[in-house]
C-alpha positions as CSV (number, residue, x, y, z in Angstrom):
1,X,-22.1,-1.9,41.9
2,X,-20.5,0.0,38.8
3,X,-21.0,-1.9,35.5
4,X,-18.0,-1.7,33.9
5,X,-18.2,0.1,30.2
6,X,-17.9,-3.5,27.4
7,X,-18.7,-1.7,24.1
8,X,-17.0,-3.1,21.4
9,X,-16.0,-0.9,18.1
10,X,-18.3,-2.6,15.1
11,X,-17.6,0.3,12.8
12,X,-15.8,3.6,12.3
13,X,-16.4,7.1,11.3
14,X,-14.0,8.6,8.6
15,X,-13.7,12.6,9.4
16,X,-12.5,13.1,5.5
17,X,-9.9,15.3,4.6
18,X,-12.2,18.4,4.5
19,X,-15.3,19.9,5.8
20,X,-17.1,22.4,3.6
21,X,-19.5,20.9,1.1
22,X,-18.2,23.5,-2.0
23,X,-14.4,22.2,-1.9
24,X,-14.9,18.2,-1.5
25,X,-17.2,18.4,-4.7
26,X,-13.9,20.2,-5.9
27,X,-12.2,17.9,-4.7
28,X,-14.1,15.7,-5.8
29,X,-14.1,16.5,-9.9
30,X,-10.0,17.1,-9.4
31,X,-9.9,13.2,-7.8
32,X,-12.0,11.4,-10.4
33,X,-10.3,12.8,-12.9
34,X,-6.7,12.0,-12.2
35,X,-8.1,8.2,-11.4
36,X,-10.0,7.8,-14.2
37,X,-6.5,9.3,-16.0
38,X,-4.2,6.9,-14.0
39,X,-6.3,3.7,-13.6
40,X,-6.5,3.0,-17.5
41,X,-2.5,4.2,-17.9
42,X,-1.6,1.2,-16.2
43,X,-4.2,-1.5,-17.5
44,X,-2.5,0.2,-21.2
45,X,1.6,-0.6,-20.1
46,X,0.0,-4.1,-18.6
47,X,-2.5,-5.0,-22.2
48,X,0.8,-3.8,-24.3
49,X,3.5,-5.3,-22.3
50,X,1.4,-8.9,-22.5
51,X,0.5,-8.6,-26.5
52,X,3.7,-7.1,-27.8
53,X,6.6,-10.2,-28.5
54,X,9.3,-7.6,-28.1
55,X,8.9,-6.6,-24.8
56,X,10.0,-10.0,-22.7
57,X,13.1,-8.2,-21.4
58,X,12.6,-8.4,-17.3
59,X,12.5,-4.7,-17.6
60,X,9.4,-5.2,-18.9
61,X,8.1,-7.9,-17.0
62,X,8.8,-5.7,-13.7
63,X,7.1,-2.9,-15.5
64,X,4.0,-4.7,-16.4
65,X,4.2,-6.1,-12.7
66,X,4.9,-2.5,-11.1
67,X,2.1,-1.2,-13.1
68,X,-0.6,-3.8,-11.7
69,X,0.5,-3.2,-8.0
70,X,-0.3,0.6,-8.9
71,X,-3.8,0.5,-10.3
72,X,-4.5,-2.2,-7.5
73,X,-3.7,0.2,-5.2
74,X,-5.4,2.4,-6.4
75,X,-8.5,0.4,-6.1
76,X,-8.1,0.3,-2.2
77,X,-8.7,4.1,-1.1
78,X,-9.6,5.9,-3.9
79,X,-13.4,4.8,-5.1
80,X,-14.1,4.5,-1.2
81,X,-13.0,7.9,-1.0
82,X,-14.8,9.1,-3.9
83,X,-17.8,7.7,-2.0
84,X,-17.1,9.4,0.8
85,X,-17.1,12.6,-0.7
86,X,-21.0,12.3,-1.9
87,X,-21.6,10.6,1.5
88,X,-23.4,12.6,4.5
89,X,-22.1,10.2,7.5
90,X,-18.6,8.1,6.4
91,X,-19.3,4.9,7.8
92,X,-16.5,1.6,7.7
93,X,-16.6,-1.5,9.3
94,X,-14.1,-2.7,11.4
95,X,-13.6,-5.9,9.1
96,X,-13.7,-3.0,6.3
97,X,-11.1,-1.2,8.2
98,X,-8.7,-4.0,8.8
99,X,-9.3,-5.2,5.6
100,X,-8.2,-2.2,4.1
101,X,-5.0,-1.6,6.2
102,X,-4.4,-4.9,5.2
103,X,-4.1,-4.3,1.4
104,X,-2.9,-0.9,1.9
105,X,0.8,-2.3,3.5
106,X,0.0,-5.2,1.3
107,X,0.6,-3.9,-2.1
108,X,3.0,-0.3,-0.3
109,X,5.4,-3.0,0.8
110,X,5.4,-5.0,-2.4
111,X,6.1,-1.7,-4.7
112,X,8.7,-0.9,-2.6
113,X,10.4,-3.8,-2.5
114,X,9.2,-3.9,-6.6
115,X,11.4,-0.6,-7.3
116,X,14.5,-2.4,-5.3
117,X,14.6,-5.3,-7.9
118,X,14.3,-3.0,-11.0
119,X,17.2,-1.0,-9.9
120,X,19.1,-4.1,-9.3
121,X,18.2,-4.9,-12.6
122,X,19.3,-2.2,-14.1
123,X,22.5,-2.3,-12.2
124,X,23.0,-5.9,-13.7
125,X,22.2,-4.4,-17.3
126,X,24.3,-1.3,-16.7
127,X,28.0,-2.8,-15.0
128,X,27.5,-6.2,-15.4
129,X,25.8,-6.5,-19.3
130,X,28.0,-9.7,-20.6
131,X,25.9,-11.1,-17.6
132,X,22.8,-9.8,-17.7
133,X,20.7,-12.6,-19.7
134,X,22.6,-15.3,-17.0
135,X,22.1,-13.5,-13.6
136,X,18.1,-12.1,-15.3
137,X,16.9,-15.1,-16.3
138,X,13.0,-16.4,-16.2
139,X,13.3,-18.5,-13.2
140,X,15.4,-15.3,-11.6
141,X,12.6,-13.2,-12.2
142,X,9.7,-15.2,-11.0
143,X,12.2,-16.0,-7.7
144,X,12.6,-12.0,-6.9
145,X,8.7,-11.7,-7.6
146,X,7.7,-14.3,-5.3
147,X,10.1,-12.6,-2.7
148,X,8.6,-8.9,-2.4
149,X,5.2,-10.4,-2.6
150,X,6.5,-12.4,0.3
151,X,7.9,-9.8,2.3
152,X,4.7,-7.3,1.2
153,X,2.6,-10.4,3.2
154,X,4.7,-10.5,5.6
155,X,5.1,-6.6,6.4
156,X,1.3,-6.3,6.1
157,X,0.5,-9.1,8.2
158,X,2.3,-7.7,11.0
159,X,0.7,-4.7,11.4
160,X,-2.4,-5.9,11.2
161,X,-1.7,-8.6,14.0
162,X,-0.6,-6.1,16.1
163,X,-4.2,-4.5,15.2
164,X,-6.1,-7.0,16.1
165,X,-4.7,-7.5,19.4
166,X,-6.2,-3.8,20.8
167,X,-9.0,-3.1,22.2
168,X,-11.5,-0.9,20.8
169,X,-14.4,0.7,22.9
170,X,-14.4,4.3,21.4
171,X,-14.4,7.0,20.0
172,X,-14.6,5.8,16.8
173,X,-13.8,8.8,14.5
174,X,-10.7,8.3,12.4
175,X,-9.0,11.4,11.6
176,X,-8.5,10.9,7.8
177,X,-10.0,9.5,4.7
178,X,-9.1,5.9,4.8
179,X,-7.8,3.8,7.7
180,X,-4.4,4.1,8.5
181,X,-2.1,2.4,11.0
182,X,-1.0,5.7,13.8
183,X,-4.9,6.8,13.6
184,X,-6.7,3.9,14.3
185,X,-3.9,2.6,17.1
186,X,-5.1,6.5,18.7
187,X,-8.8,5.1,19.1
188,X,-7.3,2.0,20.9
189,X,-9.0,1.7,24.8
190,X,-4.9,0.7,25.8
191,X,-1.3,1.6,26.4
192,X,-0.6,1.4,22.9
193,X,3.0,2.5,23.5
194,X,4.8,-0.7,22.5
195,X,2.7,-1.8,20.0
196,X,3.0,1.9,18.2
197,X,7.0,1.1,18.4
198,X,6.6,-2.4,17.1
199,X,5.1,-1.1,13.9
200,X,6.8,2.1,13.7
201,X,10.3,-0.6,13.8
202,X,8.4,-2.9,11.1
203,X,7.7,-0.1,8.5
204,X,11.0,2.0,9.4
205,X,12.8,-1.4,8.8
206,X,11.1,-2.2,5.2
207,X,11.4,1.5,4.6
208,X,15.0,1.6,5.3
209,X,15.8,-1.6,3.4
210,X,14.2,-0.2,0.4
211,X,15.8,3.3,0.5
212,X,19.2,1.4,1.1
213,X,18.9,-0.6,-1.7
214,X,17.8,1.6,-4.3
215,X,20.7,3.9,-3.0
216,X,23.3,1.2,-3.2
217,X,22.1,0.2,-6.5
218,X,22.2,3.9,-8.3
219,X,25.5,5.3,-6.4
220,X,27.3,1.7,-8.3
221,X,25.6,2.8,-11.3
């Protein structure tokens, strides 16, 4: 009797973003720099946002907010891949793996639903100003925060339900750096055609959201 085939994904392979040894030190050099650039730009806007007195506008308070969902994203891909880069064999866990699509929709979904509530912000500064200090108080503020963290969760969770529920028996190589959503749903041992849909619908629909808002908000403006 056939034995049927019950291997069960504990780790995958990331295949990079190129080959040759030459270029990803290149690559490498050009990476490092940029983060090492970009990761203390936005600790700087948080530290001066926090110790300056003057700057308690909820421009400000967005700002210091859209600045730490940046340099925590940054933390989620970028020193794995830096890693990686140095690395013979690119090696991540599958708890590594969902953990890191995890953050990675996370934190996306938060920023863009971040960007949303500082153009309605400015749209209340802009056309509505006698209003502004009313409609943007404190307790306004911390309400629209709580809500795209919220629907960040909630977006991110989603996906990685869907996740969860495939089967995974090989291959194991992920075409890319980092793990994203449409290359590790490929390595599924399943129809994955509804569940591909099913996220494609969540992220078009937070995507679309987004886009409409900030649209709505600057064609007012």
């Amino acid at each position: 009797m056939k034995m049927e085939n019950s291997t069960v994904v504990t780790e995958f392979i990331l295949l990079g973003l190129i080959q040759s040894q030459n270029i990803q030190l290149l690559v490498f050099v050009l990476i490092l720099i940029f983060y090492i650039i970009i990761l203390p730009g936005n600790f700087l806007i948080i530290f001066t946002i926090r110790s300056d007195p003057g700057l308690t506008a909820p421009l400000y308070f967005f700002l210091g907010n859209l600045a730490f969902l940046d340099a925590s994203y940054s933390f989620i891909v970028a020193p794995r891949m830096l890693v990686d880069f140095l690395s013979e064999k690119k090696v991540i866990s599958y708890r590594g793996c969902i953990t890191q699509l995890f953050f990675l929709h996370f934190l996306g979904g938060g920023e863009g639903l971040l960007l949303v509530v500082m153009a309605f912000d400015r749209y209340i500064a802009i056309c509505r100003p006698l209003h502004y200090s009313t409609v943007m108080n404190p307790r306004t503020c911390y309400t629209l925060l709580l809500v795209l963290w919220l629907g960040g969760f909630v977006h991110s969770i989603i996906q990685v339900a869907l996740i969860l529920r495939l089967p995974f028996c090989g291959p194991n190589r992920v075409d890319n750096f980092f793990c994203d959503v449409p290359q590790v749903i490929k390595l599924a041992c399943t129809d994955t055609f509804v569940v591909e849909l099913l996220m494609v619908f969540n992220s078009g629909l937070l995507t679309l959201l987004c886009f409409l808002g900030l649209l709505a908000s600057y064609a007012v403006i």
